[in-house]
C-alpha positions in Angstrom: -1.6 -14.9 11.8 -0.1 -12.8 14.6 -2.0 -11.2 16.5 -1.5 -7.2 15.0 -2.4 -3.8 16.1 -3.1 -1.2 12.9 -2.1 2.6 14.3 -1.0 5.6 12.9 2.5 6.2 12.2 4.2 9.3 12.7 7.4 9.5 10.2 8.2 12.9 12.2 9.8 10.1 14.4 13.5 9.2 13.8 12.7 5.1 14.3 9.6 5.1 12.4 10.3 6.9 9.4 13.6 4.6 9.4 11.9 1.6 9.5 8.8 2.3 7.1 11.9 3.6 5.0 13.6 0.0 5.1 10.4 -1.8 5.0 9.3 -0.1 1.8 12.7 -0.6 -0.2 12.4 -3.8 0.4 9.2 -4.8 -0.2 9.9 -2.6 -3.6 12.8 -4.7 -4.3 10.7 -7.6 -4.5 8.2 -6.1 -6.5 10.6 -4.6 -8.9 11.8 -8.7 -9.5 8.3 -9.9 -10.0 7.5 -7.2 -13.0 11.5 -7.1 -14.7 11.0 -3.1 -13.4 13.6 -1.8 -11.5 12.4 2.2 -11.8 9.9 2.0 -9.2 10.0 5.4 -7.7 9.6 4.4 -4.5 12.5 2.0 -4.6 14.6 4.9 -5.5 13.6 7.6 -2.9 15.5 9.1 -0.1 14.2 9.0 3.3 13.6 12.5 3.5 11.9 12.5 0.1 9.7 10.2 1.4 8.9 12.0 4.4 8.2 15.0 2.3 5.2 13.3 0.6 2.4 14.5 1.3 0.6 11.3 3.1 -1.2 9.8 5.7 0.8 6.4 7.1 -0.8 3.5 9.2 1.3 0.5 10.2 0.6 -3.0 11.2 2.4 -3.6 14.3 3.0 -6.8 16.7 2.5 -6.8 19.9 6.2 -6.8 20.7 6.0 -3.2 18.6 7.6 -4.9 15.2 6.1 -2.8 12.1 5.0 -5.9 9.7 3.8 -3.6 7.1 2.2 -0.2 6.4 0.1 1.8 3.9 0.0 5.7 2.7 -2.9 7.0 1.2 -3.4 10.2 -0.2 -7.2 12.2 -0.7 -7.8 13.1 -4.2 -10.0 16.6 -5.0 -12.5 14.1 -6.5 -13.0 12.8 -3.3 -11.6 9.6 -3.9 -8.8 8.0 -1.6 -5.9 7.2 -3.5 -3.5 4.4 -1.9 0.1 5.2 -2.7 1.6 2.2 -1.2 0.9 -0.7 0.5 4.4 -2.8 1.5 4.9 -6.1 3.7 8.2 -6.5 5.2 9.7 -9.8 3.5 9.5 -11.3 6.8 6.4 -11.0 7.1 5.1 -12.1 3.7 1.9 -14.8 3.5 0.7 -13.8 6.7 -2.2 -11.6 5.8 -0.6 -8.0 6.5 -1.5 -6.5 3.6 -4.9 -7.9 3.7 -5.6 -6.6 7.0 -4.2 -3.2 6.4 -6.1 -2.9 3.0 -9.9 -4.5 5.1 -9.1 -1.8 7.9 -9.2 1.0 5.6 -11.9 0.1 3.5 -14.5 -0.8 6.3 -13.3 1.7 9.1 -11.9 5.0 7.6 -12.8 5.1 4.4 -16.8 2.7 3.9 -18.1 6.0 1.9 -15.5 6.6 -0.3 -13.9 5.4 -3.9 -10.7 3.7 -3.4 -8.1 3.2 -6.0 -4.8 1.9 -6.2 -2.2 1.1 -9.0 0.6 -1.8 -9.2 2.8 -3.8 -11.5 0.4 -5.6 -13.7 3.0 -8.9 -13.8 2.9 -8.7 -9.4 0.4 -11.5 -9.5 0.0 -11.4 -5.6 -1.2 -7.6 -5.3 -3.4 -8.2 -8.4 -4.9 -10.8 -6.3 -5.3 -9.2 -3.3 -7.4 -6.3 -5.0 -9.2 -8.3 -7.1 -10.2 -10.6 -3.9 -10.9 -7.3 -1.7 -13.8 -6.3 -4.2 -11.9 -4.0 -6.4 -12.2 -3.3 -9.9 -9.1 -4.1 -12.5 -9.3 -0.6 -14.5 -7.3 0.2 -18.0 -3.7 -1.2 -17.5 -1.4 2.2 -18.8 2.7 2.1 -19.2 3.6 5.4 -17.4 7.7 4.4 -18.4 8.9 2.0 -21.2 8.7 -1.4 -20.1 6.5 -1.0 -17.1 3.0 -1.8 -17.5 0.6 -0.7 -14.7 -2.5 -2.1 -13.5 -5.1 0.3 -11.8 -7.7 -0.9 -9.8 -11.0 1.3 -7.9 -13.5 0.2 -5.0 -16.8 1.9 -5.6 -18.3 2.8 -1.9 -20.0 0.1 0.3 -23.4 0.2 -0.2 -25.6 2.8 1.9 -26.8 0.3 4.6 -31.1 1.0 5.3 
């Protein structure tokens, strides 16, 4: 894999929000083929609706400063972190982007804490991810007819002693 840098991204910038914008209607168009779902909200969103949500972005980048892929997370009141999304730009599929952006935030921001995370229960690839990253499969729900959901947790990491 390319060698990438994770960061913070600031979608107060033009560029950024732009490109996370692209990256994640794309990556959602995929998705919406794998699962025969088309009303992913994301898919649909505007840019400024999506800058209007109210989470925390950090992006794989390349070295030449090409965004690869990104996630958003959001804290619950529970405390647990709730990932919203977690895209790969096309391009960049197979390469271990979302892998790397998923291991970064378990082990450095968020070691402590629950994290959970829903998908399309028919995208085999994120199931597999999640299920290879330690997490849980939860109760699959159907939040729209003719979606079905899968939800996934990751208790904390153990206290090391």
């Amino acid at each position: 894999m390319p060698s990438l840098l994770i960061r913070p991204l600031d979608l107060a910038d033009e560029a950024t929000a732009g490109t996370v914008h692209r990256i994640g209607r794309t990556a959602y168009a995929v998705e919406a083929g794998l699962i025969g779902f088309d009303g992913i909200p994301a898919l649909h969103e505007s840019l400024d609706e999506m800058r209007a949500r109210p989470l925390r972005w950090l992006g794989a980048v390349s070295g030449e400063g090409v965004l690869a892929g990104f996630l958003a997370w959001e804290e619950e009141p529970d405390g647990a972190v709730g990932v919203d999304r977690l895209c790969v730009d096309p391009a960049w599929f197979r390469r271990g982007v979302a892998s790397l952006l998923l291991r970064h935030v378990l082990a450095e921001l968020f070691p402590d804490r629950r994290v959970e995370v829903t998908t399309g229960a028919e995208n085999a690839p994120a199931v597999t991810l999640y299920e290879r990253l330690g997490f849980l499969r939860g109760p699959d729900f159907s939040p729209a007819p003719g979606l079905r959901m899968a939800s996934f947790g990751r208790p904390p990491a153990p206290a090391r002693g």
